[in-house]
N, C-alpha and C positions, 0 to 999 in steps of 0.2 A: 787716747790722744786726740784733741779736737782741733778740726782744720780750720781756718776762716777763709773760703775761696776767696782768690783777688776776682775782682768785675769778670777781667776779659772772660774768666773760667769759669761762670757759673752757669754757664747755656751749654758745658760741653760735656757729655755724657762719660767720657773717660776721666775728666776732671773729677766728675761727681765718683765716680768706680773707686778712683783713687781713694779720696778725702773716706771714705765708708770703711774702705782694708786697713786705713793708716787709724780708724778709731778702732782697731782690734790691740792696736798696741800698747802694752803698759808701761814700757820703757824699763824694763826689770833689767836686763841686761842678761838672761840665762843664753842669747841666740851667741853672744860672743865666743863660748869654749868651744863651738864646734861649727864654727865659719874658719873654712880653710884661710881666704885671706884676711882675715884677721891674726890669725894665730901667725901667717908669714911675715906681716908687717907692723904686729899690735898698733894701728892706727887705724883710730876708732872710726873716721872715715870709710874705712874699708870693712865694715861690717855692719851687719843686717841694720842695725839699729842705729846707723850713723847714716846709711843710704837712708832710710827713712826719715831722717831729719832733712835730711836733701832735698828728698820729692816734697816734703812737707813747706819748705822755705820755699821750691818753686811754684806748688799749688797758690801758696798765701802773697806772694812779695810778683809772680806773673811772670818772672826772669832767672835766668840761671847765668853762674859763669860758667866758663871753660872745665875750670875744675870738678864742678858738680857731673859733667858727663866723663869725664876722667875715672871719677871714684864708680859711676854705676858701671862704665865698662870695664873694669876689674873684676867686677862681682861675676861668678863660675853662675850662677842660675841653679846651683846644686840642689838648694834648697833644704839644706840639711838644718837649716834655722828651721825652719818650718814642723821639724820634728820633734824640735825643742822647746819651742817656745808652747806656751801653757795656756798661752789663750786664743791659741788655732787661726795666728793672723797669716794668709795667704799671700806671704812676702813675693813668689816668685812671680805674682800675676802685680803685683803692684810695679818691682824694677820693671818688667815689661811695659807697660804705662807708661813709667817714666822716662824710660828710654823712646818709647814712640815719639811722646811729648818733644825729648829735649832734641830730637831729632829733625822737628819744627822751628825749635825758639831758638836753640845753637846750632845754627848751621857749621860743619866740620870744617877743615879746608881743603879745598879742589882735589887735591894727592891723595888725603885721608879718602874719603867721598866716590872717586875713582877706583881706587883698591876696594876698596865693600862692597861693591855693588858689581863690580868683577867677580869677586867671591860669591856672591851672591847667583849671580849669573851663571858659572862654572860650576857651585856645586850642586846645584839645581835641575841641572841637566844630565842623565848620565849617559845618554851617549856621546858628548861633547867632553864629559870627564873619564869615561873611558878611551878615548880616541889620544887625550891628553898623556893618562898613565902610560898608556902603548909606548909615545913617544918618550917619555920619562926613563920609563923602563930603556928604550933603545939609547936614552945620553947618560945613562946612570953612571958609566966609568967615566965620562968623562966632566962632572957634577964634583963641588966641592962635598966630601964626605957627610957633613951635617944634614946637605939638603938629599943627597942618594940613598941617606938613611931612612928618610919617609917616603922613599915608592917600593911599597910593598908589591913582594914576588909573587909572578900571575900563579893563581889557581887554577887547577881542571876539575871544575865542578861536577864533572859526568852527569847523564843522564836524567832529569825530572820523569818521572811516572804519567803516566796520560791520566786525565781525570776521567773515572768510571763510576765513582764511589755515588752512592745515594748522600750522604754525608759531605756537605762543599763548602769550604772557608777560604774565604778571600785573599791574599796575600796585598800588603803592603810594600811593593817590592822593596821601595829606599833609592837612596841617590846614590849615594857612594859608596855603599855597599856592594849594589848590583854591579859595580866595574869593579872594587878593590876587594871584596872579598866576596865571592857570588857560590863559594862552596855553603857558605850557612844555607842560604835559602832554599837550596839545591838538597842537604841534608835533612833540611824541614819538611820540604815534602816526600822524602822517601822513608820518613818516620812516619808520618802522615798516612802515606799510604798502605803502610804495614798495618796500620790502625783502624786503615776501613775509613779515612775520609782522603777526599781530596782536593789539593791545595790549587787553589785558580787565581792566574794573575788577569786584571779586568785591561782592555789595554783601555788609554785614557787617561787612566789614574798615573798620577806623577810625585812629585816630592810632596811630603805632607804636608808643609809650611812653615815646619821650625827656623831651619837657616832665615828666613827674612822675617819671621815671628821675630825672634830673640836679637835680628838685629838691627832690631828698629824698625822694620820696612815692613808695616803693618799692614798696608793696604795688600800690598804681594801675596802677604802671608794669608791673606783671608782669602785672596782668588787661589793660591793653591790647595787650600780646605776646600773652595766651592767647587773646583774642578774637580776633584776626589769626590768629591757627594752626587755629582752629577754620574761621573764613570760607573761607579758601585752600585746606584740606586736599582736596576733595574734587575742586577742578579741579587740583590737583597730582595727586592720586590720578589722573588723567585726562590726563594726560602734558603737562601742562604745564609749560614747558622753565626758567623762569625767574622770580623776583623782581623787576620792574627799579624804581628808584627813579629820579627826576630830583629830588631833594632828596639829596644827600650828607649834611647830615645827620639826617637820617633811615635813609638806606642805608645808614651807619656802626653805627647802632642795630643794626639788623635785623641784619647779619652778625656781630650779638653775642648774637643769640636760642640759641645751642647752649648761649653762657658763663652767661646769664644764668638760666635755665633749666634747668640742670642738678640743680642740687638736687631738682626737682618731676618723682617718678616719672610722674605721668599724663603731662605734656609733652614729656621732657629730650629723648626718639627725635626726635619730632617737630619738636622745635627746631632740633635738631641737619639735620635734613634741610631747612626753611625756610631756615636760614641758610647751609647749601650751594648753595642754590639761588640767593639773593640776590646781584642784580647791580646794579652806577651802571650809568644809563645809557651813560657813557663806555666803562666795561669791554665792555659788550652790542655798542654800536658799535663798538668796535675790533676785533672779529671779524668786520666783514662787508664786504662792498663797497660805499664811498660813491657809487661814480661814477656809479651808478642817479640820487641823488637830482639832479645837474647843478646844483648851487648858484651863483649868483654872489657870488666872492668877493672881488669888486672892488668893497672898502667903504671900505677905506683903513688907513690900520694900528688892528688890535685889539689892546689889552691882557687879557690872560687873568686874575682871580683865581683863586689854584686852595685854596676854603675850606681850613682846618684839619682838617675831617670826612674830605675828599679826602688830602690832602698826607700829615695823620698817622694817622689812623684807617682809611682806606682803604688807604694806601700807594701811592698813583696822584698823587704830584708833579706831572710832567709828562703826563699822557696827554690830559688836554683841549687842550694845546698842541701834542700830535703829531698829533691830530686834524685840526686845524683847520691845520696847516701841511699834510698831506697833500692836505687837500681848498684847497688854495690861496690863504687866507686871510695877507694881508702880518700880522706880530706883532708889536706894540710893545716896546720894553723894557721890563722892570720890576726891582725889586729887593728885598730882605727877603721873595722869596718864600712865607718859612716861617713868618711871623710874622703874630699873628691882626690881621682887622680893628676888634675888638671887638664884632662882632653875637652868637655863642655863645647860641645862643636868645632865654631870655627878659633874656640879662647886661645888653642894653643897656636897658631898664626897668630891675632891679633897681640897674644898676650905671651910671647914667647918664655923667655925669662922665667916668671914669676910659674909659667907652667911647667917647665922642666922641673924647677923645685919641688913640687905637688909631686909631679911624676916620683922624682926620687924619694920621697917619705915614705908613698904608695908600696912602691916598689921594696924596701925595704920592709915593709908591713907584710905582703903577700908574701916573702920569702922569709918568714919567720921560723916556719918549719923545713924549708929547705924543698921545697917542692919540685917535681918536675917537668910539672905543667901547671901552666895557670890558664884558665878561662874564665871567661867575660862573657855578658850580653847585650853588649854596645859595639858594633863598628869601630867608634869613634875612641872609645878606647884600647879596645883591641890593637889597634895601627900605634896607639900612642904611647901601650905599652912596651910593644914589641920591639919598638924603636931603640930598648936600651935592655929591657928584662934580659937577665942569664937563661933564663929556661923559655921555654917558646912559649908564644901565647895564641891562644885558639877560644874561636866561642865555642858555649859550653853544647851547646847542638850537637857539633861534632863528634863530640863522645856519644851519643845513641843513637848514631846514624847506623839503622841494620845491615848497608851495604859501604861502607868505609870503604874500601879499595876504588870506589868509584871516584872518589871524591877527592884523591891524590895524584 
């Protein structure tokens, strides 16, 4: 598909980024069967191939309306077009663009504008979103029931291991994570240490940049990559073997710090070598030998989610479920594995509605086999599952954590 930049945009280097991912497109239409909101709305608008008509009309014509940022903040960022489509157009880096862009040429209005960058603000920080859930948690009786149902119940993370280990991998802590669910990370390192390496949080390091990545607020998002590359450089410089994330997405981000980054001489090397290094935890562990940790996996059948950060931005489909079959864990069925829950960060606030309904498909798909636990490798869906699943929902860490009682 060929672009013809208008004037204003031929001196701008994301302009240009754009018009180059949008000539991968053949316009075949394979990305529509498995675009969630497409299939919610069949308006064609609302799928890969229609947002791309979008950015196309605003790259060539210099302008958008209202509508055109409408249809791309719909779009989950799953990127499940991306595993479909046949000629490997890197859709999720283009809505990115687009949204930076329209973010410039359609200014929102004041209320809009105020709430985002609140959002932005709050979920960026976690001691300010811990401090928040505290008090959440203290007015939760007295909260209409829909909103008491997303402040998840504190955890007692027990215990981290002191790092001894000749073997050292950095932890990603996360933002929301590290206040709303702080037993994963906590469980990752005392697998970690059963294993002979150990997990180190750098202090410094902060949110890895998705929330103002994906919501337009590019510039934010690249200083909170360059503050990350800053914090880490020197215990990398120090032979330190690894990135690891237990947030997929998150960890999807990070192995996109070379992409993202590249334009900016002082970083691009250093990105470049960050994002080589970045590992899911899933990847880390599937290099090593589980049978140290002696898990009991006689829980009864688990249903695996494996996020969209994982499936399509990672390319790791299946590895939390070879996982967990290896180490003897019975697995439920499930189906439409590829298809989003609707959590996608902040989607399910901006995009209430249309995400519940994701939720409920989802939900319906994991519980095919009747399962009695489902786990995930996302935070973000983890909370959003929980919020309605019949059976409890836990990441999947949790099951080989070698000392579990700690961590209840």
């Amino acid at each position: 598909m060929h672009v013809e930049l208008h004037p204003s945009y031929r001196d701008k280097p994301e302009a240009t980024r754009a018009s180059e991912l949008i000539s991968a497109c053949v316009h075949c239409g394979f990305c529509l069967a498995t675009c969630p909101t497409y299939l919610d709305t069949a308006d064609e608008r609302d799928s890969p191939r229609g947002r791309i008509y979008l950015v196309k009309q605003l790259l060539e014509e210099g302008t958008a309306s209202s509508a055109t940022r409408t249809h791309l903040d719909r779009c989950l960022t799953c990127r499940s077009c991306e595993t479909t489509c046949p000629s490997g157009m890197q859709y999720g880096s283009l809505v990115d663009i687009g949204r930076g862009m329209l973010e410039q040429q359609v200014p929102r209005p004041l209320p809009e504008r105020g709430f985002r960058a609140l959002l932005r603000y709050t979920l960026t920080r976690p001691a300010l979103f811990s401090r928040l859930l505290q008090l959440g948690r203290l007015l939760a009786p007295l909260l209409p029931a829909p909103l008491a149902g997303k402040i998840p119940p504190r955890q007692q993370p027990g215990q981290r291991p002191r790092a001894v280990h000749s073997r050292r991998v950095l932890l990603l802590e996360g933002c929301v994570q590290a206040a709303a669910t702080p037993t994963t990370n906590a469980a990752l390192a005392r697998i970690l240490d059963r294993l002979g390496i150990s997990l180190e949080t750098v202090a410094g390091a902060g949110c890895c940049g998705a929330v103002n990545y994906h919501l337009g607020a590019h510039a934010d998002g690249l200083d909170n990559m360059r503050r990350n590359i800053d914090a880490w450089w020197p215990a990398v410089d120090a032979g330190a073997e690894a990135i690891v994330s237990s947030a997929t997405g998150c960890g999807s981000l990070l192995a996109d710090y070379g992409q993202l980054l590249a334009h900016d001489p002082a970083y691009a090397d250093r990105a470049r070598r960050i994002a080589s290094l970045s590992r899911d935890a899933a990847e880390l562990l599937a290099g090593e030998d589980l049978q140290a940790l002696a898990v009991d996996s006689g829980q009864g059948p688990v249903a695996v989610h494996t996020p969209c950060s994982q499936y399509h931005g990672l390319k790791q489909p299946r590895l939390v479920q070879r996982i967990l079959s290896e180490a003897g864990f019975e697995l439920s069925a499930t189906r439409d594995d590829h298809l989003c829950c609707g959590s996608a960060g902040t989607y399910s606030i901006l995009q209430r509605e249309r995400s519940e309904r994701l939720r409920e498909r989802k939900l319906r798909a994991l519980e095919t086999g009747q399962p009695q636990l489902i786990v995930t490798a996302n935070v973000g869906c983890q909370l959003h599952l929980g919020e309605q699943s019949r059976a409890p929902v836990r990441h999947w860490l949790e099951l080989l954590d070698p000392d579990p009682d700690r961590g209840h």
